[in-house]
C-alpha distance (Angstrom), angle and dihedral (degrees) to the residues before:
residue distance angle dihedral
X1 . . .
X2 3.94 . .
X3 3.98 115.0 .
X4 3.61 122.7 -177.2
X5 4.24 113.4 -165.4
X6 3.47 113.2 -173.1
X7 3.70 109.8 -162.1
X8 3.92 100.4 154.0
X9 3.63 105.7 110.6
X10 4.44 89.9 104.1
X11 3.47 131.7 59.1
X12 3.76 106.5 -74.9
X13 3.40 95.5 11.6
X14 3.94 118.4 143.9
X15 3.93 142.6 -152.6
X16 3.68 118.8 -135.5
X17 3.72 124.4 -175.6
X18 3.69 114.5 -161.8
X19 3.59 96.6 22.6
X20 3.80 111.2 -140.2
X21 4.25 102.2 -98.1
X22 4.03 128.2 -160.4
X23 3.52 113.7 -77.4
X24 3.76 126.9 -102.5
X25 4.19 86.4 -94.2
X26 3.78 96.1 54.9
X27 4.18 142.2 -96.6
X28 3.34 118.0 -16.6
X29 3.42 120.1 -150.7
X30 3.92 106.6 -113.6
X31 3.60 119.2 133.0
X32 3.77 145.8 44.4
X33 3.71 138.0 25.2
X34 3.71 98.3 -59.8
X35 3.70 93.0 50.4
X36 3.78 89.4 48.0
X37 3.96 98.5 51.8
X38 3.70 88.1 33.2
X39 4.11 85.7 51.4
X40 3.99 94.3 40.0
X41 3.75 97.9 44.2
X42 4.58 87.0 54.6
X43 4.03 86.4 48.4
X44 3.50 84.6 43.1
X45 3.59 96.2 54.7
X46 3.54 93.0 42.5
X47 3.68 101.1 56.7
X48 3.87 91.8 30.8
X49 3.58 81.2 77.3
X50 3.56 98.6 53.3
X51 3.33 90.7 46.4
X52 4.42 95.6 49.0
X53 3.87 78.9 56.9
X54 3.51 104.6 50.0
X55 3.56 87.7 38.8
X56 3.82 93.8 51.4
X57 4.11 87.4 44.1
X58 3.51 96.3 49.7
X59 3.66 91.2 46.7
X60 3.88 92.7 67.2
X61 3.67 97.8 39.2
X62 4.25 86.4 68.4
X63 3.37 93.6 -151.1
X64 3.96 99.1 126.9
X65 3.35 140.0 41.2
X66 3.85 116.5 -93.9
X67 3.56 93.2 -109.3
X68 3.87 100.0 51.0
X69 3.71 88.3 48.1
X70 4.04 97.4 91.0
X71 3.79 91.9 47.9
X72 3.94 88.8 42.9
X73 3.96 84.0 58.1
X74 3.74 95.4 52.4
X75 3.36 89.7 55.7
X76 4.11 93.6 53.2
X77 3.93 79.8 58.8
X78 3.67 95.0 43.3
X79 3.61 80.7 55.7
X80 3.84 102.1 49.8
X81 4.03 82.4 45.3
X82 4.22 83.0 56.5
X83 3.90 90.1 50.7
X84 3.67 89.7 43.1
X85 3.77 90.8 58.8
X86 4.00 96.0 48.3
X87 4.24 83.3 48.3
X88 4.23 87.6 51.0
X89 4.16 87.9 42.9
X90 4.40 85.9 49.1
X91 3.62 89.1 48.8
X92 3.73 139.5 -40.8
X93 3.75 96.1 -116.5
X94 4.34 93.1 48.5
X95 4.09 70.8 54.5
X96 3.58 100.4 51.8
X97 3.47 96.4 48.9
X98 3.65 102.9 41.2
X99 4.06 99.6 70.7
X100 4.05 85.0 58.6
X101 3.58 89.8 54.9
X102 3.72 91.1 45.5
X103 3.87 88.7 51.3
X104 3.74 83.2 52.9
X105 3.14 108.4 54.9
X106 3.92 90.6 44.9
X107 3.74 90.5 60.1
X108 3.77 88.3 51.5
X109 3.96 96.0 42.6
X110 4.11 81.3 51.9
X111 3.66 98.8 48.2
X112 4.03 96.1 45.1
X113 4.00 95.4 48.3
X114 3.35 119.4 87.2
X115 4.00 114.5 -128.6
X116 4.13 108.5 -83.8
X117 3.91 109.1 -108.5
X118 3.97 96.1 -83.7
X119 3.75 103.5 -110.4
X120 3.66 84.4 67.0
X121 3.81 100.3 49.5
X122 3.97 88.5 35.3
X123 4.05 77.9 76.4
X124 4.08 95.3 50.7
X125 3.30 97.5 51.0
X126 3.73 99.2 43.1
X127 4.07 87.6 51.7
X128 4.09 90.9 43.0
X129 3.80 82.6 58.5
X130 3.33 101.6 53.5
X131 3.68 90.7 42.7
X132 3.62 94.5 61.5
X133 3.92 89.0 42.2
X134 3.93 95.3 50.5
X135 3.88 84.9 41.3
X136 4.37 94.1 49.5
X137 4.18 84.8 46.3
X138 3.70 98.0 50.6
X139 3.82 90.5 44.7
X140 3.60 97.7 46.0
X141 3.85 93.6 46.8
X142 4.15 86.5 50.3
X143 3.85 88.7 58.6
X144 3.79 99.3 32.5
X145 4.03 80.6 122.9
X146 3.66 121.0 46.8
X147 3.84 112.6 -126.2
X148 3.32 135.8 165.9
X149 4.31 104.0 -114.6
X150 3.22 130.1 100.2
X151 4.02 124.9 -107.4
X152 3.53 99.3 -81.1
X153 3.58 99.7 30.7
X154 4.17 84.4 50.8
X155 4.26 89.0 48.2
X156 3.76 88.6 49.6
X157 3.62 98.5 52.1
X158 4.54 106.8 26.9
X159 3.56 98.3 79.4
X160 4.29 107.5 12.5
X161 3.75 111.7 23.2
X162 3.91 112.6 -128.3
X163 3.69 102.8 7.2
X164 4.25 108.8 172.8
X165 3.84 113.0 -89.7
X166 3.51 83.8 -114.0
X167 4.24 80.0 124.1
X168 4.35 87.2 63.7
X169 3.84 98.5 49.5
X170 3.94 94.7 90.4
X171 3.49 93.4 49.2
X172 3.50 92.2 48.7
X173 3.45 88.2 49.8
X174 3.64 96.4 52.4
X175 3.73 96.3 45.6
X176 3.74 95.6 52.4
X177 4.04 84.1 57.2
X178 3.64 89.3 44.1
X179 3.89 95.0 58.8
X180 3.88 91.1 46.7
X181 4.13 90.9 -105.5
X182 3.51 130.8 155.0
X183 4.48 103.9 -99.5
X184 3.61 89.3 -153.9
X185 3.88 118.9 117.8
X186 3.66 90.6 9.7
X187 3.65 102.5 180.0
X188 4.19 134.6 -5.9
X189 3.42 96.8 -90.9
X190 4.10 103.6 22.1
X191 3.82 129.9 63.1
X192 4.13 113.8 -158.3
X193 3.71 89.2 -116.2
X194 3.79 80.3 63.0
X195 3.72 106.3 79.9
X196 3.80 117.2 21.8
X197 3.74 125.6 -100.8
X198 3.92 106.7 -117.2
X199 3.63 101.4 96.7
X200 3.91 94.8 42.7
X201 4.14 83.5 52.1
X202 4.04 91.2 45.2
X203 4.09 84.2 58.0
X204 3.30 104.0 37.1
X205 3.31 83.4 57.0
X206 4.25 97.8 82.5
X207 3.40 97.0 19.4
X208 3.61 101.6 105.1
X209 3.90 93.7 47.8
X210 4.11 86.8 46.8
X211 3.73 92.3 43.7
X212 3.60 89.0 52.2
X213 3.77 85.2 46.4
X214 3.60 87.9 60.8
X215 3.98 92.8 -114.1
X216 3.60 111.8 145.0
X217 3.74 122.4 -113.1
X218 3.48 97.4 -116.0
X219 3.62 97.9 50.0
X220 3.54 94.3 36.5
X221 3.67 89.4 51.5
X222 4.01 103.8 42.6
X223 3.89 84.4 50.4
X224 3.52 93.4 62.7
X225 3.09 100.3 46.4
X226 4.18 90.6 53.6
X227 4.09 77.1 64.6
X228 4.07 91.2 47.8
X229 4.26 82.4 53.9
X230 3.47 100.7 49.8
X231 3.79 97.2 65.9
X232 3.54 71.5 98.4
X233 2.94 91.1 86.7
X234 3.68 105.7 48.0
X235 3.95 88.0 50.0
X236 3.81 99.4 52.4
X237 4.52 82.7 44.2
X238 3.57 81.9 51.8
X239 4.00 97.5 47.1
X240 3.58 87.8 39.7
X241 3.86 95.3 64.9
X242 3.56 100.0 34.1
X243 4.21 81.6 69.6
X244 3.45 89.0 57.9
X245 3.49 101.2 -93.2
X246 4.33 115.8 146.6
X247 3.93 126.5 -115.4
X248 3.83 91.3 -98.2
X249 3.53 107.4 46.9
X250 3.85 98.8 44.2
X251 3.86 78.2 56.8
X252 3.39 88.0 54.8
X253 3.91 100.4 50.1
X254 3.35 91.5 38.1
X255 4.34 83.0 55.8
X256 4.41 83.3 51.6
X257 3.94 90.5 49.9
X258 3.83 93.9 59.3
X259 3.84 86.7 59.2
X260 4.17 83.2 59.9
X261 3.71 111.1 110.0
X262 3.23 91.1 -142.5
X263 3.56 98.5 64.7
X264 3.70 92.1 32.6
X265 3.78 81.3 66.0
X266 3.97 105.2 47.9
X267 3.34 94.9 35.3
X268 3.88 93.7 69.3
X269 4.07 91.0 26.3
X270 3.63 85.9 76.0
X271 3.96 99.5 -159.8
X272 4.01 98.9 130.2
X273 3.27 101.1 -117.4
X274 4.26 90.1 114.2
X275 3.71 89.9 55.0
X276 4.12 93.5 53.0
X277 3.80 86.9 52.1
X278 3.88 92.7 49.1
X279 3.93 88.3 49.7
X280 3.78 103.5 43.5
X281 3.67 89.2 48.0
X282 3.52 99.9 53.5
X283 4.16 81.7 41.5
X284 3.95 84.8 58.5
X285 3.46 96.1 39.2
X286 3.69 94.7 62.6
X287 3.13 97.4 36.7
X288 3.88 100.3 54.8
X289 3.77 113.1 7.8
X290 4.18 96.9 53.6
X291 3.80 96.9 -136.4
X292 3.71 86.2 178.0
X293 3.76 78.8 84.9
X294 3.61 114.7 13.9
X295 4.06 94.9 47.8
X296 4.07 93.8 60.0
X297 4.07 103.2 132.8
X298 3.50 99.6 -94.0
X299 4.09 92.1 -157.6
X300 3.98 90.1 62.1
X301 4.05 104.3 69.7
X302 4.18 111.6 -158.1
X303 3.44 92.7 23.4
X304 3.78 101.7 129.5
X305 4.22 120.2 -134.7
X306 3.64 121.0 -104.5
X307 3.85 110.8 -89.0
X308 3.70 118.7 -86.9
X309 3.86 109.8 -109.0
X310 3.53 106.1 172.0
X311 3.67 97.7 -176.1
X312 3.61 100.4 44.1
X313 4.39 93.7 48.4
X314 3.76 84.2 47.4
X315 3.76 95.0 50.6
X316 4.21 98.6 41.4
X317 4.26 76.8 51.7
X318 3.87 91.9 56.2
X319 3.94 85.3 50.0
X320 3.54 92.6 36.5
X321 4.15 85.8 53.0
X322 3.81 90.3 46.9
X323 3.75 89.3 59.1
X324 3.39 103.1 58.2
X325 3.82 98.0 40.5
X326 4.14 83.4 55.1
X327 3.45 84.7 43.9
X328 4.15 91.6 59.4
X329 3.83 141.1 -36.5
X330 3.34 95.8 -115.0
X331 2.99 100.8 77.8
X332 4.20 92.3 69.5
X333 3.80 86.2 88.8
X334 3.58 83.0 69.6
X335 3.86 106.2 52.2
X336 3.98 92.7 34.3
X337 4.30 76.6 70.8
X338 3.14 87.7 53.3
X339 3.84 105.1 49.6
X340 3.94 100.7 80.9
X341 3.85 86.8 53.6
X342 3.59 98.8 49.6
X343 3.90 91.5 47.1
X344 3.88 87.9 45.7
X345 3.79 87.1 44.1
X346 3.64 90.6 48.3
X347 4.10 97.6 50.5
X348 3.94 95.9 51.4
X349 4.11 92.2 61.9
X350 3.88 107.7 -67.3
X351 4.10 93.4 95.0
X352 3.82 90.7 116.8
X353 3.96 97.7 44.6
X354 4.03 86.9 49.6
X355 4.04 94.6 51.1
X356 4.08 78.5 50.4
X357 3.68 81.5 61.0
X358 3.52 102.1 39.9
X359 3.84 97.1 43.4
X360 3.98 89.9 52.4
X361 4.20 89.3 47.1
X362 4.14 88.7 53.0
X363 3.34 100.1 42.5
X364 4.10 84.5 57.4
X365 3.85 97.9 38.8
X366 3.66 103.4 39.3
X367 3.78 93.3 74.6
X368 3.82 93.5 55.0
X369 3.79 94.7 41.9
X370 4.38 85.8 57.3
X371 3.44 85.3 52.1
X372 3.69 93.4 51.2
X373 4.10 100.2 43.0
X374 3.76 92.3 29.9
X375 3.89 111.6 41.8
X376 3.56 107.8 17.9
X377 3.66 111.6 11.6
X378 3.06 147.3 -162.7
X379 3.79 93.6 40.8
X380 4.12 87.4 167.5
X381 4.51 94.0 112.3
X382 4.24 90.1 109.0
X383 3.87 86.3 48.3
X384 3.33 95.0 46.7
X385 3.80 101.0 46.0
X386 3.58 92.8 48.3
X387 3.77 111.5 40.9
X388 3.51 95.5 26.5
X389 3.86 110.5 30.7
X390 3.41 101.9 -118.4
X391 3.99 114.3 127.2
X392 4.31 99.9 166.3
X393 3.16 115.3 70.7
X394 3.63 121.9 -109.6
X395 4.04 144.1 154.7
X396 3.82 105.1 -86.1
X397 3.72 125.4 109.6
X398 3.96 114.9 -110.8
X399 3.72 91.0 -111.1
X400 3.99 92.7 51.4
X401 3.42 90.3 44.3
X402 3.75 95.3 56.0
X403 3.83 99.9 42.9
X404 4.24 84.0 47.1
X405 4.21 82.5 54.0
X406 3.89 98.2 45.8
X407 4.30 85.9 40.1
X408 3.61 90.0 68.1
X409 3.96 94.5 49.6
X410 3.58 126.9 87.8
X411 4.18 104.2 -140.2
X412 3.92 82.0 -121.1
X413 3.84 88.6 61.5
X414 3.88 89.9 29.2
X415 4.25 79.9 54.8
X416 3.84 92.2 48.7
X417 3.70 94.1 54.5
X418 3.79 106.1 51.5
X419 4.50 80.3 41.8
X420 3.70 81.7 60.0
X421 3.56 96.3 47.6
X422 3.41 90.6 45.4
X423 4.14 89.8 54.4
X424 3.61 95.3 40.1
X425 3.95 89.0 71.4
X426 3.80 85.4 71.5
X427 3.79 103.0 38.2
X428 3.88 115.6 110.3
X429 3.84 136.2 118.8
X430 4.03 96.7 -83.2
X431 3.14 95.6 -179.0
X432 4.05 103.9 60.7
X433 4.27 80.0 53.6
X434 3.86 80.4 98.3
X435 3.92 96.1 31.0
X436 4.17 117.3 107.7
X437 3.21 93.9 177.4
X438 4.00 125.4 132.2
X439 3.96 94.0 -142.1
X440 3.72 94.1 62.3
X441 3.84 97.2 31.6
X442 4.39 83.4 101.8
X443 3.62 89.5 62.3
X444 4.06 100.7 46.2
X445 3.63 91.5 46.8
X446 4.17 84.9 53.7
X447 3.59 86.3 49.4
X448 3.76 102.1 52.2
X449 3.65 87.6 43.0
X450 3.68 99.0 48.9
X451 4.07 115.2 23.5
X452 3.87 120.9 61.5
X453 3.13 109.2 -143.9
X454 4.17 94.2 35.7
X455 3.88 91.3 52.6
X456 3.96 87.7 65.6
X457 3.65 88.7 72.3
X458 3.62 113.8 -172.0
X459 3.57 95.3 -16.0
X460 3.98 80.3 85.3
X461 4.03 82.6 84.3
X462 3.91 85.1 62.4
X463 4.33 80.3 77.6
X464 4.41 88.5 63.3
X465 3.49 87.8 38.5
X466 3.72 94.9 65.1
X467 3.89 93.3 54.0
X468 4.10 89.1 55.7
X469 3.78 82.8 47.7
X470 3.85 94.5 59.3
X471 3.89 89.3 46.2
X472 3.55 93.7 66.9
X473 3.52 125.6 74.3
X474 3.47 104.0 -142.0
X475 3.66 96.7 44.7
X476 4.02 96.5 45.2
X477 3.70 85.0 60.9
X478 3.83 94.3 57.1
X479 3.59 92.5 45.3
X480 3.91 86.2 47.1
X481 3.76 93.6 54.1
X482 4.05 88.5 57.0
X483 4.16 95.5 31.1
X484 3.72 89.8 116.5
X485 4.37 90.9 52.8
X486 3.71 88.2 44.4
X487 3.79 96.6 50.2
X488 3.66 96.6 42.6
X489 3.94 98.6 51.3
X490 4.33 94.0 36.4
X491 4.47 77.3 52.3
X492 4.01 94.8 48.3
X493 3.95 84.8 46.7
X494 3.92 93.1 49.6
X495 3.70 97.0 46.9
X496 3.86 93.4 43.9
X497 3.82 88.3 56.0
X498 3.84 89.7 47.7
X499 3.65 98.7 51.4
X500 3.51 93.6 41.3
X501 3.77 96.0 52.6
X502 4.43 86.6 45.6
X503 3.56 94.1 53.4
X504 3.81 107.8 38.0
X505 4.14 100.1 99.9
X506 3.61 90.4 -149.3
X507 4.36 124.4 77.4
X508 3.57 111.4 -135.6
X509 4.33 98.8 14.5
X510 4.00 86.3 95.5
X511 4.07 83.6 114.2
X512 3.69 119.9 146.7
X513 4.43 94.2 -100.9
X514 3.50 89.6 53.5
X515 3.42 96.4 64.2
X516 4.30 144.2 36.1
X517 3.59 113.3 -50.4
X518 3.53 83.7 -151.4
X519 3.42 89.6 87.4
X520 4.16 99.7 52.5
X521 4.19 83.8 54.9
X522 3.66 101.8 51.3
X523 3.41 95.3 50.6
X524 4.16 97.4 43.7
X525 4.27 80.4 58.2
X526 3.90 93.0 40.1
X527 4.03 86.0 57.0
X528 3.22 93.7 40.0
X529 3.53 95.0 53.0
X530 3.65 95.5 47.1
X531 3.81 97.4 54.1
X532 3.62 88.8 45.2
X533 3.81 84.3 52.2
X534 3.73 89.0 55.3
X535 3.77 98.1 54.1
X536 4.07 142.8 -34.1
X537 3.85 90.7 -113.9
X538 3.65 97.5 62.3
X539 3.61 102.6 79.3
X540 4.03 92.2 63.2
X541 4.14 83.7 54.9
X542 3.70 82.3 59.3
X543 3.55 105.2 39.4
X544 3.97 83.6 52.4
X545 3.48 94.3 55.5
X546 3.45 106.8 38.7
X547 4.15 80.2 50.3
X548 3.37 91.9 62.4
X549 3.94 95.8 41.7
X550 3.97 84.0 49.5
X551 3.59 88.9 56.1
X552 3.47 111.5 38.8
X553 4.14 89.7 39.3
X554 3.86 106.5 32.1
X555 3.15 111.6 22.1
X556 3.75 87.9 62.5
X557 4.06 132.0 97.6
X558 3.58 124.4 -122.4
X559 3.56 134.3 -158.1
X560 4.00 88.4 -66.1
X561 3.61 110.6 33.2
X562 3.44 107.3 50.3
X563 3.55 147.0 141.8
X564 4.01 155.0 53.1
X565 3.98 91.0 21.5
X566 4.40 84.2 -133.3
X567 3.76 103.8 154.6
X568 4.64 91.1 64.2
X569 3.40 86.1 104.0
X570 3.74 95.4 62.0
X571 4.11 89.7 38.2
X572 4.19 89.3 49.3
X573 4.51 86.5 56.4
X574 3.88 89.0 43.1
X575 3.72 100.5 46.9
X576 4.28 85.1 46.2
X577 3.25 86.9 55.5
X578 3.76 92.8 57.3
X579 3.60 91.7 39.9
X580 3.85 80.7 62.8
X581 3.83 95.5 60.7
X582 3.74 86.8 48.9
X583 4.15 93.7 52.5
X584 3.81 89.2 39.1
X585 3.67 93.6 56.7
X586 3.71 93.8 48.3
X587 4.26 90.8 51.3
X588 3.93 85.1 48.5
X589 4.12 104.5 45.4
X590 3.37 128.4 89.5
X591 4.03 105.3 -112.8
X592 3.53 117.8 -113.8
X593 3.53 136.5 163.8
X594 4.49 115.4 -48.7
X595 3.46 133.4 -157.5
């Protein structure tokens, strides 16, 4: 049968003749909010229990932190997702079978551990919560109108109309090693080697337990991604306690920063960029703040830290580090920051911890870099584009290319780019920061998106909210006790920014996807912490105003997604569940001084 649809009278609209029909064996479930949830909760499930395991294993090894422990485990299933890629690129039936053995042997690993002692576990399953709540929100808000597109189609298009299908390329990835094809020359503009593997290995995977489900692979794979993205959450938890927060109210601000638009955004727009942040920071995090020590619950008196194993934290970092860069590139920015520390690190008595690191990092990148130099080379485009202003492909190396870019420059222009850069980190539309209305919602979602400084939102009053912290006594001394934490991460964030803004060829391209994530993250938590260092009531000011920005900005259509707003009911039971967190963390805290 030959069907023609024509659904092209809107911007981005399409005609499709011989619209794709269910297969021979029946529906499959594909598209729409039921599908989604229905799709997120199985891959939820799936890698829930690879993550309970890894959890519960990493739990009795002691060598993190309690509150590092849930982003530690989705990295163990980041990992198996890694493997499963190399067993897809072997052969698709070595790749087929090797996410039921990995399912295995996390039932086994669950059943032969004992339970971690409580506190410790108390901390999993209050993050695992608020993952799946953060998760339910952003979903629900993405289909809060029912259209006809498909989940990345509907995540390019809901909040910014036409943004690249940069979001699709893992998927595409993964399903051409799925079917047994050849990876190579994976799209016009993109080779494989392009964009690293991790994501495409995190979905592929549950595919073949949602494909025998019926789930369709786009659905099946944009919702597992959405899980990939909300490590996010587990690293800003995890960043959140180390400064000294307790259990309950990183919860809590953790429940606020899902209301961000920014992370309403990249959450759903599933290019990995969240997931490299969430790694490199808890990389950094062990490797420079010491949550061994710092990040002991501050709510539980005579509970004693978790042992200090210098070699271990330092080696779970260098994996932690290879995650995120095999997550995405961007996130280089990051660790170039960090390079004259480590070395500096490394020459007053830490040489042996840092080869720890280093070892674990090679032994995780090596693999992908073959692949990059040996099967598909030159996989340098990104590099290219960005340091040395070349976006088309063409046949020059990366270093040519960027002494060719910087050849043509005058240092007076060269001078009035990286100024631009520089400026562009503050550019925005201020003034709509205090707008709710509909008209000008377009232009605040750009912003948020786009500028760095303007995508913080009102956490940018987190900034005066430190000075009335060091005024009072009581608060000064908290902020004293973690000085050293606060310093260190507000210093990685600075020099990121700075080398990011010197290197990138182009003036005025500085904007936030162009660069390390990493960045965004740490300063949401530094905010956060801040204002909470101020006083307890602060964090209902901005979960009130961020609300309203939600609502007034996000939750409405544009000139694409539009219509009968049907999916508020499911938004309403998501955002009371984050209201909960909120509530729960005031009941739990110790009171102190409010605003």
């Amino acid at each position: 049968t030959l069907v023609a649809v024509d659904a092209s009278r809107e911007l981005g609209g399409w005609l499709g003749v011989s619209e794709p029909l269910p297969p021979a064996g029946g529906w499959r479930i594909e598209h729409g909010v039921v599908a989604t949830l229905i799709a997120w909760i199985c891959t939820g499930l799936l890698l829930g229990l690879c993550f309970a395991a890894a959890a519960r294993w990493l739990a009795h090894r002691e060598l993190l932190a309690p509150p590092w422990i849930p982003l530690a485990a989705g990295g163990v299933v980041a990992l198996c997702g890694y493997a499963a890629f190399w067993a897809y690129f072997l052969h698709p039936l070595a790749g087929r079978l090797f996410p039921v053995a990995v399912l295995g042997a996390a039932g086994v690993i669950w059943v032969r551990t004992t339970p971690a002692p409580s506190r410790v576990f108390e901390e999993v399953r209050g993050l695992a919560r608020l993952l799946v709540c953060a998760g339910l929100f952003h979903l629900a808000v993405l289909h809060l109108f029912s259209v006809p597109r498909d989940f990345y189609d509907l995540a390019a298009n809901r909040y910014i109309i036409g943004l690249p299908g940069d979001n699709r390329l893992p998927h595409d990835f993964a399903m051409r090693l799925y079917h047994g094809e050849s990876p190579k020359n994976l799209s016009d503009d993109w080779l494989s080697s392009d964009r690293p593997p991790l994501q495409a290995g995190w979905q592929l995977l549950t595919w073949p337990v949602t494909s025998f489900l019926g789930f369709g692979a786009i659905t099946a794979s944009g919702t597992s991604a959405v899980w990939l993205q909300l490590l996010w959450v587990a690293a800003a938890y995890g960043l959140l306690r180390t400064l000294g927060l307790n259990p309950s109210r990183a919860l809590a601000w953790g429940a606020v920063l899902t209301l961000g638009g920014f992370f309403l955004q990249n959450t759903v727009y599933t290019w990995p960029k969240l997931s490299a942040a969430a790694f490199a920071c808890g990389a950094f995090a062990l490797w420079f703040l010491h949550p061994d020590v710092a990040a002991s619950p501050v709510d539980s008196p005579g509970q004693p830290p978790a042992p200090a194993r210098p070699w271990g934290r330092f080696a779970v970092g260098g994996v932690l580090a290879a995650l995120a860069w095999l997550s995405h590139g961007g996130v280089a920015f990051s660790f170039l920051a960090l390079a004259p520390w480590a070395a500096w690190r490394a020459a007053r008595g830490e040489f042996r911890a840092w080869l720890c690191a280093a070892g674990a990092f090679l032994l995780l990148a090596l693999p992908w870099l073959a692949y990059q130099q040996g099967y598909e080379p030159p996989a340098n485009r990104l590099v290219k584009w960005h340091l040395g202003g070349q976006e088309a492909r063409d046949a020059r190396g990366t270093w040519e290319t960027i002494r060719d870019g910087y050849r043509a420059l005058s240092w007076p222009q060269i001078a009035e780019r990286k100024v631009a850069n520089f400026k562009l980190q503050l550019a925005g539309t201020w003034p709509l920061l205090g707008d709710f209305s509909v008209k000008d919602a377009w232009i605040r979602r750009q912003d948020e998106f786009y500028f760095t400084a303007r995508a913080l939102g009102w956490w940018v009053g987190g900034a005066g909210l430190l000075a009335v912290a060091l005024i009072r006594p009581r608060s000064r001394a908290r902020l004293a006790g973690m000085r050293r934490s606060h310093v260190a991460l507000f210093g990685w964030t600075l020099a990121t920014i700075a080398i990011w803004c010197l290197l990138m060829f182009d003036g005025r391209h500085a904007v936030i996807h162009q660069g390390s994530y990493a960045v965004m993250l740490v300063l949401f938590v530094l905010l956060s912490a801040w204002s909470e260092a101020a006083g307890r009531g602060w964090i209902v000011v901005f979960a009130v105003l961020q609300a309203a920005t939600l609502a007034a900005t996000f939750l409405a259509p544009n000139e694409v997604i539009f219509g009968p707003p049907s999916g508020w009911p499911l938004v309403a039971v998501a955002a009371t569940a984050l209201a909960g967190f909120v509530v729960a963390g005031f009941s739990r805290a110790p009171r102190s001084a409010g605003p």
